[in-house]
C-alpha positions as CSV (number, residue, x, y, z in Angstrom):
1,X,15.1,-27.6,15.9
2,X,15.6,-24.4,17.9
3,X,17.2,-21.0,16.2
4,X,19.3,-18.6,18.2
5,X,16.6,-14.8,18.3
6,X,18.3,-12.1,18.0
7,X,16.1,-10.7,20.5
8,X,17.4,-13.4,23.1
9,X,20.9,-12.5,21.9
10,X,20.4,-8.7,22.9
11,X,18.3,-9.7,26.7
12,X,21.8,-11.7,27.4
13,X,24.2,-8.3,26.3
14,X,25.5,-10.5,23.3
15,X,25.1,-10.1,19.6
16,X,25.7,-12.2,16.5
17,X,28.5,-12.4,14.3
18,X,25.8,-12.8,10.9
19,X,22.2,-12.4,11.3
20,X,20.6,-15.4,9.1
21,X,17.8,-14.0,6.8
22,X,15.7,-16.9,6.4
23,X,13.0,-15.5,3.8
24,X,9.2,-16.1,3.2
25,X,9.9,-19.4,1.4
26,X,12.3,-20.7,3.9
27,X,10.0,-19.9,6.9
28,X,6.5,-21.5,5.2
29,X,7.3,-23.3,1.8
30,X,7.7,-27.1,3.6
31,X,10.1,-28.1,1.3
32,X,12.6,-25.1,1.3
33,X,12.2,-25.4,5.5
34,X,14.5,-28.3,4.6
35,X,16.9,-26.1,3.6
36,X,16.8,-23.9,6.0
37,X,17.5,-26.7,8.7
38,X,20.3,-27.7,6.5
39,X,22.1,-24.3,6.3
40,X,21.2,-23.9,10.1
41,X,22.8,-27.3,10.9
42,X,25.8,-26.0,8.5
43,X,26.8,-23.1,10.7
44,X,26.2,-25.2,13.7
45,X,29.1,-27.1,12.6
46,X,31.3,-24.6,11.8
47,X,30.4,-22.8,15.2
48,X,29.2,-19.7,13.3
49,X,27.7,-17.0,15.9
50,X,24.4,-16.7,14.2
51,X,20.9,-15.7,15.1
52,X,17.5,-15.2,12.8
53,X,14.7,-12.6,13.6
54,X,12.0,-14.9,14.2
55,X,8.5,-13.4,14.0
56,X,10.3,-10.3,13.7
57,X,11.0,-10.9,9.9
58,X,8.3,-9.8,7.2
59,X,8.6,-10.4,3.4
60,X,11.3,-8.1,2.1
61,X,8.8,-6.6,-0.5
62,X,10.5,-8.3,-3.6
63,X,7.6,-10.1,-4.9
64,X,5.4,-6.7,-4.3
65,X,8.2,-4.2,-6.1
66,X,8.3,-7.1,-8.9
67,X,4.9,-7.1,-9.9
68,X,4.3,-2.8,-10.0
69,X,3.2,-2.7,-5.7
70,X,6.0,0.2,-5.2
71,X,4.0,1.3,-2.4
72,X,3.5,-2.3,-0.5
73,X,7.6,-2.9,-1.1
74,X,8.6,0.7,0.8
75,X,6.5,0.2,3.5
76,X,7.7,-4.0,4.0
77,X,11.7,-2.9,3.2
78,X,11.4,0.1,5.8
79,X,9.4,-1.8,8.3
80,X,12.7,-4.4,7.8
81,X,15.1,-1.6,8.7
82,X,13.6,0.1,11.1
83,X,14.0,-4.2,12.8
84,X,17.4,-4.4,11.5
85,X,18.9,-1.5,12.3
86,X,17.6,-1.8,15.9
87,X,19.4,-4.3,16.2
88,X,22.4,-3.0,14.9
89,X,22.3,-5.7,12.0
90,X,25.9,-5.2,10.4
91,X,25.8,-8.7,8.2
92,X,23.6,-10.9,6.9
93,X,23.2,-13.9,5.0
94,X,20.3,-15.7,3.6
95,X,19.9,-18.7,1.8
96,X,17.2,-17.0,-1.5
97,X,18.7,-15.3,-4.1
98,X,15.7,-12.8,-4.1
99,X,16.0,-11.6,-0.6
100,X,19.9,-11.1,-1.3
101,X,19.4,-9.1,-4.6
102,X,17.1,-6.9,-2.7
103,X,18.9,-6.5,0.6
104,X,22.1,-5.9,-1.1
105,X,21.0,-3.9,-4.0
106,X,17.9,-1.9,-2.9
107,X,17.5,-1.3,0.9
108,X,20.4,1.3,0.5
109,X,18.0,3.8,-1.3
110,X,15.9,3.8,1.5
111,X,18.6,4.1,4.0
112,X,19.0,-0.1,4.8
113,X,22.8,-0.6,4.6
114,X,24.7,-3.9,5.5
115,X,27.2,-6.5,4.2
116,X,24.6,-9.0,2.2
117,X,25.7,-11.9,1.3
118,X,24.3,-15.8,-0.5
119,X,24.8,-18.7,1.6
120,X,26.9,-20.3,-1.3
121,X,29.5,-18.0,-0.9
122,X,29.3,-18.2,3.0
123,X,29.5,-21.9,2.0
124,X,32.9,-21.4,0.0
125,X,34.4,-19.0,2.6
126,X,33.9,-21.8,5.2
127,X,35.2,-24.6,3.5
128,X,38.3,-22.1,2.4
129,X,39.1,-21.8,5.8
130,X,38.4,-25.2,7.3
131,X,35.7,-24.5,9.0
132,X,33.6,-27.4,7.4
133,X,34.9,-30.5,5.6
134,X,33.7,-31.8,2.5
135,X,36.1,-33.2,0.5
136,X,35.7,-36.8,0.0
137,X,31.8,-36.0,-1.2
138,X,30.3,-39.1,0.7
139,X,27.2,-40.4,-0.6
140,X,27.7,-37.9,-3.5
141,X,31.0,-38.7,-4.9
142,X,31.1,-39.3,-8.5
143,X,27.2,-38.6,-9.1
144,X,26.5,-36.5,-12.0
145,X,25.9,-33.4,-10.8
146,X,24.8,-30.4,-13.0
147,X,23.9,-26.6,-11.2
148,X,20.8,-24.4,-12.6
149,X,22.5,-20.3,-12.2
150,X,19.3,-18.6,-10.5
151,X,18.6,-15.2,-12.4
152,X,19.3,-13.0,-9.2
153,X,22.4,-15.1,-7.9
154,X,24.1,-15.3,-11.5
155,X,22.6,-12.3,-13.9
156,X,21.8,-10.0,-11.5
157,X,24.8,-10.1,-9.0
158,X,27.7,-12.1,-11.5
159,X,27.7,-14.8,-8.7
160,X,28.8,-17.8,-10.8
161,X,31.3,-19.4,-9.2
162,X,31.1,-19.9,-5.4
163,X,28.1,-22.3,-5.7
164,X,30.4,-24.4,-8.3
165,X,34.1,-24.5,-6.0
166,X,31.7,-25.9,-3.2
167,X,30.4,-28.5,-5.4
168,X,33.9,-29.1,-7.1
169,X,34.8,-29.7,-3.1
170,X,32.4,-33.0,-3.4
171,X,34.3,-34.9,-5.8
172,X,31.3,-35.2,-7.7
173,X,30.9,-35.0,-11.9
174,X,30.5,-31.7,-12.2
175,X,28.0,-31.4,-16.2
176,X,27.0,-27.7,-17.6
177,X,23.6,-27.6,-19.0
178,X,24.0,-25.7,-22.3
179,X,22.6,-22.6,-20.7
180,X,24.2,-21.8,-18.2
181,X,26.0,-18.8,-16.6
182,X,25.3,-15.4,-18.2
183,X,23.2,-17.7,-20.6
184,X,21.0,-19.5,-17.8
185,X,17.8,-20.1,-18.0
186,X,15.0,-18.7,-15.9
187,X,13.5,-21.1,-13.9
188,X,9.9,-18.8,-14.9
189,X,9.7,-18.1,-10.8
190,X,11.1,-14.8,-11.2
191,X,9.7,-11.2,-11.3
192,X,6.4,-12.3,-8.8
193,X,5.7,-15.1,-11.9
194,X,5.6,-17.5,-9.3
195,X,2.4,-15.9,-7.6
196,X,0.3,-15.7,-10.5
197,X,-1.1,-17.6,-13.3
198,X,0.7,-18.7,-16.6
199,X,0.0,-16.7,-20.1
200,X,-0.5,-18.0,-22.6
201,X,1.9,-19.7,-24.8
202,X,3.3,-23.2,-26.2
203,X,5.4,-24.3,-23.2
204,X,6.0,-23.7,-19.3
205,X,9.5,-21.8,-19.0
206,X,10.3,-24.3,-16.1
207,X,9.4,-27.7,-18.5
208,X,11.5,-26.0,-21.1
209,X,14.5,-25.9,-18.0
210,X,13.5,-29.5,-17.2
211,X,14.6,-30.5,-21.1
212,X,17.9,-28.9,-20.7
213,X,18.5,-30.6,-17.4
214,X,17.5,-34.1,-18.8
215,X,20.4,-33.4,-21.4
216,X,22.8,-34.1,-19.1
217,X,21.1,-37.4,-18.0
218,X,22.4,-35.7,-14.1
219,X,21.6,-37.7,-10.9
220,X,21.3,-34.1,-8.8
221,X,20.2,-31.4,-9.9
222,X,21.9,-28.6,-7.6
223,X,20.1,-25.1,-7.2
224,X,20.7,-22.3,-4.7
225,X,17.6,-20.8,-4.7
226,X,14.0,-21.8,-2.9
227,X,12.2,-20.6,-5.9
228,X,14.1,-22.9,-8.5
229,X,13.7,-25.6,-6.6
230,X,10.0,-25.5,-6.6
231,X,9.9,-24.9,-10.5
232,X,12.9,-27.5,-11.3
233,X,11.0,-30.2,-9.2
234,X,7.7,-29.6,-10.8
235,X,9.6,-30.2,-14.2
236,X,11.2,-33.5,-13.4
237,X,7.9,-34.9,-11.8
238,X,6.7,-33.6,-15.3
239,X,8.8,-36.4,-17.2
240,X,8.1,-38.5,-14.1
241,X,11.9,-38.3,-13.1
242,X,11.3,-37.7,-9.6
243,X,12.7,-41.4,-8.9
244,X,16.0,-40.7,-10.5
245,X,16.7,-37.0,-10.5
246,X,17.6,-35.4,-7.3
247,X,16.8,-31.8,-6.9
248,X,18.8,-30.2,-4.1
249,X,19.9,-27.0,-2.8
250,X,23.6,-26.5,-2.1
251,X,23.4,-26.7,1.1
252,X,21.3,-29.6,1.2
253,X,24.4,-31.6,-0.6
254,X,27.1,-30.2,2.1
255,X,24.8,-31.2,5.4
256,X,24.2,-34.5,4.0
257,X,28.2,-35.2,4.0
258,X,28.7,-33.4,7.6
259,X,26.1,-36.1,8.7
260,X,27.7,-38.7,7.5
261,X,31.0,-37.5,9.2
262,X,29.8,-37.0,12.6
């Protein structure tokens, strides 16, 4: 599968209505690729004017700035802007919660200002408007569906409910774990945890997220993150689940109906 560049783009005089921030994970990590091809596929459909950076994207410092690097994440988030504003970037979406917070939230102090937005609410705004069609939930209707909040999509930015309406859309059986929202649980990914080794203590944070997700004896586990998906598999293939719990991102759920449509 082929990606509009933005570079392309600009050689032909045209430019793209949202520049699609694909992320570290979504460019390497083989299972959030799939993701990526989903969303991709996604705005396909809808006929969204889109392009990505290609080689021209580097890591937008988060992990770095998390664990103390201040200097590494200046030097990546102006390296960013120096691309983006090149291009005249004016939107962006991107499917990691990490990447948004820090786009949205922290480029501005060093002079990186756009409209940033999560690729569940992009989701949301397009089945609002008709663009994609959902409703019916194919091969999902009915399943027991439950959503894990990601700390920098939920906590961090109060994004709580575009992620649910598009999963309402599905006709599925919607279930809350009993954290969930403002009470979520970390997936134990967050703040560069995911690119170091445990400490020590009694339990993994992501097992002790698997136990609250086995609660709700769900068929899918939905998540709208890269990072939780890595931890939230890991912790059903701990209870050796992995045969009947689903974990998939949002947009994972709404490219699987489009398929079945076309």
């Amino acid at each position: 599968m082929s990606y509009p560049l933005m570079a392309d783009l600009l050689a032909r005089g045209e430019s793209p209505d949202i520049l699609f921030w694909v992320g570290c994970a979504g460019s390497f990590d083989e299972r959030a690729q799939r993701i990526t091809r989903a969303f991709a596929d996604i705005l396909n459909a809808a006929e969204v004017k889109y392009a990505v950076l290609g080689t021209e994207e580097s890591c937008t410092g988060d992990p770095a700035r998390r664990a103390g690097d201040e200097f590494t994440f200046q030097m990546q988030a102006l390296m960013n802007i120096q691309v983006l504003d090149g291009y005249e970037v004016k939107k962006i979406v991107t499917a990691c919660p990490h990447c948004f917070n820090t786009l949205k939230n922290e480029y501005p102090e060093l002079g990186g200002n756009y409209e940033v937005i999560h690729h569940t609410t992009l989701l949301q705004q397009l089945i609002n408007e008709g663009r994609i069609k959902v409703k019916g939930g194919g091969t999902f209707k009915g399943k027991r569906i439950t959503f894990h909040d990601s700390c920098y999509l939920g906590r961090a930015n109060g994004i709580y409910e575009a992620p649910r309406e598009v999963l309402q859309q599905l006709d599925a059986d919607l279930h809350e774990m009993k954290r969930s929202r403002k009470n979520g649980l970390c997936c134990g990914a967050g703040g560069a945890q995911m690119f170091k080794e445990a400490e020590n203590g009694k339990k993994e944070v992501n097992i002790e997220r698997a136990d609250d997700m086995l609660e709700v004896k769900p068929d899918v586990v939905a998540v709208a993150c890269p990072f939780c998906m890595t931890m939230l598999r890991d912790g059903v293939k701990h209870y050796e689940k992995e045969n009947e719990i689903q974990v998939l991102d949002v947009s994972e759920l709404v490219a699987e109906i489009l398929k079945t449509q076309s």
